[in-house]
C-alpha positions as CSV (number, residue, x, y, z in Angstrom):
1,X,61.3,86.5,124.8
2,X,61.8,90.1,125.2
3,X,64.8,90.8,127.9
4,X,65.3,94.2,129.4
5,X,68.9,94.7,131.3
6,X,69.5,98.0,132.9
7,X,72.9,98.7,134.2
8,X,75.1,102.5,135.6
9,X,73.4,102.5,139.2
10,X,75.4,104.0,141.6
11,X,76.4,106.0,144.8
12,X,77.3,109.0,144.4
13,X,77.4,112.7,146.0
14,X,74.4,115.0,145.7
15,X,75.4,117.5,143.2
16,X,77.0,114.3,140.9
17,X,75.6,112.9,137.7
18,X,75.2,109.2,136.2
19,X,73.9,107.6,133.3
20,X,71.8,104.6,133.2
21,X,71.5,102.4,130.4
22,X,68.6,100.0,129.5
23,X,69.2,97.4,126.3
24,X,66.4,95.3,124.6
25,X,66.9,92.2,122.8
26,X,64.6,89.6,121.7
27,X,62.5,92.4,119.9
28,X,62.4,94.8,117.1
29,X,63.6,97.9,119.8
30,X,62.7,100.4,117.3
31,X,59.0,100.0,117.5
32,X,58.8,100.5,121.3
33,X,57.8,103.2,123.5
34,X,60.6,103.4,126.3
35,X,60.3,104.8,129.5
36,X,62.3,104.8,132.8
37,X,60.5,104.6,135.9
38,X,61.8,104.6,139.5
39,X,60.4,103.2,142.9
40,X,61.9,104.2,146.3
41,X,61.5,101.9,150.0
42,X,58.5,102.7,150.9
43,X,57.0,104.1,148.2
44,X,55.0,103.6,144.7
45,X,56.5,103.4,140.9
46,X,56.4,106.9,139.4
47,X,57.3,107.6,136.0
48,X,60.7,109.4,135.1
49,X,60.5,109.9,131.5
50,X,59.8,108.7,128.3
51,X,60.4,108.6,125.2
52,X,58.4,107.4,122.2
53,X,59.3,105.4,119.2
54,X,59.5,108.1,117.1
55,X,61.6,109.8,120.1
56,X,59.3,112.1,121.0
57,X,60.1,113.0,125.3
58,X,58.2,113.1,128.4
59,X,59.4,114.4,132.0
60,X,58.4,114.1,135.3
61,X,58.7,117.5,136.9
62,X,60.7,116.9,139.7
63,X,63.5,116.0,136.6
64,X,62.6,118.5,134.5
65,X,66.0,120.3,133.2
66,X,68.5,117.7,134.7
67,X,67.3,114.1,133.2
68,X,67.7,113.2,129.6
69,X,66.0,110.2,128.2
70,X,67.7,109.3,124.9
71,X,67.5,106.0,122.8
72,X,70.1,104.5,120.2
73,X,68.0,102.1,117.7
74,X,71.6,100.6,116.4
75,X,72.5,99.6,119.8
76,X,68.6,98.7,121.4
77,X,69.4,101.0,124.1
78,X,68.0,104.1,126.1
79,X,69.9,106.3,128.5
80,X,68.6,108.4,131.1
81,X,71.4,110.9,132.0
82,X,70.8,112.0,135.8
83,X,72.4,115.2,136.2
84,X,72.3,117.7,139.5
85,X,70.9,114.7,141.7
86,X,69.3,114.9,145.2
87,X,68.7,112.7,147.7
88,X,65.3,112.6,146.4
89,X,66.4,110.9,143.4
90,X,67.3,107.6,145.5
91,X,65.6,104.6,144.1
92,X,65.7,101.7,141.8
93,X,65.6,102.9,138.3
94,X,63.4,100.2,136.2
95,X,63.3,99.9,132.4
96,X,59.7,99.7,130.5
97,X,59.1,98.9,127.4
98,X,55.7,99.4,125.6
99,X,53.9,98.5,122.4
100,X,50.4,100.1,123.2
101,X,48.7,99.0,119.5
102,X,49.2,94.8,120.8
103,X,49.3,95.8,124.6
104,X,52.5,94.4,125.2
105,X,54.3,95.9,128.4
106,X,58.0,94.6,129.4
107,X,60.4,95.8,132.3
108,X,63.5,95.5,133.3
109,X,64.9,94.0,137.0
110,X,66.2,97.8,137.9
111,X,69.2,99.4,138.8
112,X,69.7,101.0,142.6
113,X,70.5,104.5,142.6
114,X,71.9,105.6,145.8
115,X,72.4,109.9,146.5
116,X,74.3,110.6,149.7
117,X,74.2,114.0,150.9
């Protein structure tokens, strides 16, 4: 059974930075694709970035230049460090995990991010 737990949602200030964490277990983590996804009230899940098993990067736009995907094998764990946020960045922050060759796809509960202006 492959778990996803994200965890490092927060309020904080426009301006202000956090980091999110996302750890696997019940998998080989190294194999997966990882992404981090995010869905605001009222709206639909968009990608944020991801980041391949052979850590190759992807960005949405909007985050381009001040969000950095990053994974640690030893540990089963991606980051996304949220730098320079806006109020646009409020949402719950959802974990993905993907394993296109056997079409497995797992996800996380999420983490609320909250930006206050």
């Amino acid at each position: 059974q492959v778990q996803l737990v994200e965890s490092g949602g927060d309020l904080v200030h426009a301006g202000g930075s956090l980091r999110l964490s996302c750890r696997a277990s019940g998998t080989d983590f190294t194999i997966y694709d990882m992404g981090w996804y995010r869905q605001a009230p009222g709206k639909e899940r968009e990608l944020v970035a991801t980041i391949t098993s052979g850590g190759s990067t992807k960005y949405q736009d909007s985050v381009k230049g001040r969000f950095t995907i990053s994974r640690e094998n030893d540990e089963n764990t991606v980051h996304l460090q949220m730098n320079r946020l806006t109020v646009g960045d409020t949402a719950v922050y959802l974990c993905k995990a993907q394993l296109y060759t056997f079409g497995f796809t797992y996800w996380g509960q999420g983490t609320q991010v909250t930006v206050s202006s």
